[in-house]
N, C-alpha and C positions, 0 to 999 in steps of 0.2 A: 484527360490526357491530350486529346487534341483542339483543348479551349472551346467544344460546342456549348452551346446554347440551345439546343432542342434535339429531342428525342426522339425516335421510334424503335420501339422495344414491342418483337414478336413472343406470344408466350404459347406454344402447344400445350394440351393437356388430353392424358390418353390416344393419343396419337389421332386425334379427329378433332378437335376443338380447338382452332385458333384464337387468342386474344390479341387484341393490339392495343398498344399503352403510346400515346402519341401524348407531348409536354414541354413544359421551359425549363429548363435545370440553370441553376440547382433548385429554384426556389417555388416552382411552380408556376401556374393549375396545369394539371395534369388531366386526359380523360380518356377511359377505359371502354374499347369498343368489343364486341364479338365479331369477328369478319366470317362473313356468309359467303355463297354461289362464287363463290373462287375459281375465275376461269384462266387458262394460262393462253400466252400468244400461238404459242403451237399447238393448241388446241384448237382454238377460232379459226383460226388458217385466213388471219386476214392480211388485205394486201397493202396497209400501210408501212410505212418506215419512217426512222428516223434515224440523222445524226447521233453516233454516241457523243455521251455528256452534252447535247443539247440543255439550254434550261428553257421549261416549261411555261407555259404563258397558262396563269390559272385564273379557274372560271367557276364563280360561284352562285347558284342560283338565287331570286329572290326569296325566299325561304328562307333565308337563315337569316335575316334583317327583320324579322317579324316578334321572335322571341329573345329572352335575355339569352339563354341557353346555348343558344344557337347563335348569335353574335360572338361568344365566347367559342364555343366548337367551333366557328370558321376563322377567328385568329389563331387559333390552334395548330389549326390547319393550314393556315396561309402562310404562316412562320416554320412551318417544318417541312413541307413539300417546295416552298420559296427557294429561289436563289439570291442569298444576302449581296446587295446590292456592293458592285466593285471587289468582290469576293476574287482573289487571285487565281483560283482554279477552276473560276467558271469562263463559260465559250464566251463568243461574241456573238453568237447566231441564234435564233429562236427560231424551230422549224416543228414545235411543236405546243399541244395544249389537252391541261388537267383538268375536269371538268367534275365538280362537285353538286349532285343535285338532291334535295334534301325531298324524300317520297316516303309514302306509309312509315313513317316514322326511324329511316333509316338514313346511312347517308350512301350516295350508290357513285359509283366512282370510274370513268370514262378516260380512256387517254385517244388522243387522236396525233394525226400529222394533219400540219398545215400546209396545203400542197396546193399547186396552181391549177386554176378552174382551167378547164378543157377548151373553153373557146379562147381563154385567153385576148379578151377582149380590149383586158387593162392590165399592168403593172400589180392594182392593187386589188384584182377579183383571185381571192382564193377558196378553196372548200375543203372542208373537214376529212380525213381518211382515219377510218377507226384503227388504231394498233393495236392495243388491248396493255396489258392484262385489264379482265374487269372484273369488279368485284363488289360486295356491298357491307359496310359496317354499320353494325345495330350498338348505338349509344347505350351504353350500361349505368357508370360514374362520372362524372369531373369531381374530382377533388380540387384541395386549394394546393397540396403541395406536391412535388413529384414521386408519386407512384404510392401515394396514399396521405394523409391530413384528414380534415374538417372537409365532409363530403358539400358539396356547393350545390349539386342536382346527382336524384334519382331517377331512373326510368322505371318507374310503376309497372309498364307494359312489359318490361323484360322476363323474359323467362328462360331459364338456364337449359342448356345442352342436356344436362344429365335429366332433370325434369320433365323436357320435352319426349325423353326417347320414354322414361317410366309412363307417361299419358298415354302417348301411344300404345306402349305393351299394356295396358289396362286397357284400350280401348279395343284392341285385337281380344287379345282376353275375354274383354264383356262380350262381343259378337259370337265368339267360340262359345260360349256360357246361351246367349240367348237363343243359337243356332239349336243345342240339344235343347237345351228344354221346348223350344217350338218340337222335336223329331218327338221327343217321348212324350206329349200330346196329344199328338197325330195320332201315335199308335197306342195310347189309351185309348181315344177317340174312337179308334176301328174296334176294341177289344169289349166295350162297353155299347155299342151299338147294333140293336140287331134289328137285320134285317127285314122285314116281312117276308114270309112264302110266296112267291109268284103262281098265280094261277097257270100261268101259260107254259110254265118250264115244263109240265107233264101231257102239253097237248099232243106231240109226236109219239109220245110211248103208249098213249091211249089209243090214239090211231093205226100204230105195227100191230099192237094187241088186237083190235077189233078186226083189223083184217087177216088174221093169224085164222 
């Protein structure tokens, strides 16, 4: 409708599971993240700001220039977080920056203001002010087309929401399982063991007797 050329499409499921489908339309690659540790700005309580409609000055780490994958992920990404260049409704000001760094196999996502250093030294000494939101997406798919085709990359490591909570409950589960059987053990253990007679427990009753 309004002639885009890239996507982002949030998808809940069960009302805890975000996915994010970030892509080129109409004809693709497409790829499909799970977003994780979702923090909001009024949550942080940080003290940066920005311009609205600012466009973003983004920052990609070296890590993604390593793999194929990942070359692909960060035009992905560079094309849909971007502001298309002479675009009519964009500012003229940049007072801020998107910062992409690719760790444990994620991608983890920073926004800051770029604000002027304190001593003010120079013109062109600035420093970083974190705004937020931040958050981190775990790579699932790329496909070739938008929002599904000829899968292009797997993430092997991924492991689904609903699967991770079933591990867990088995893994509470086995502990509750291995907790009783240690208890009734124990108390076999006492039921099955006997004690010796102590000599000494009847040295006082022998003693009141004797002096009786």
């Amino acid at each position: 409708m309004k002639n885009c050329n890239n996507c982002i499409y949030f998808e809940m499921r069960k009302k805890q599971d975000l996915y994010a489908w970030v892509g080129k339309m109409p004809h693709g690659p497409s790829v499909k993240f799970l977003v994780q540790n979702i923090h909001t700005m009024d949550e942080l309580k940080m003290t940066g700001n920005a311009l609205k409609g600012s466009r973003p000055v983004l920052n990609f780490d070296a890590n993604f220039d390593t793999r194929p994958e990942l070359k692909l992920m960060k035009e992905v990404l560079f094309q849909a977080f971007g502001t298309p260049r002479a675009h009519p409704k964009s500012k003229p000001f940049v007072d801020r920056m998107m910062s992409f760094f690719w760790l444990d196999e994620r991608v983890w996502v920073r926004n800051y203001q770029i604000a002027w250093s304190e001593d003010k030294a120079s013109p062109d000494d600035h420093e970083l002010v974190e705004i937020g939101p931040r958050f981190v997406m775990q790579p699932i798919r790329i496909f070739h087309g938008p929002f599904g085709g000829k899968t292009l990359y797997e993430n092997e490591e991924y492991i689904s929401p609903n699967e991770f909570r079933r591990n867990m409950k088995s893994k509470a589960a086995q502990k509750f399982l291995d907790r009783q059987a240690e208890k009734q053990k124990t108390e076999e253990k006492k039921r099955t063991t006997e004690v010796p007679e102590d000599e000494l427990d009847t040295v006082f009753q022998d003693a009141a007797a004797n002096a009786q």
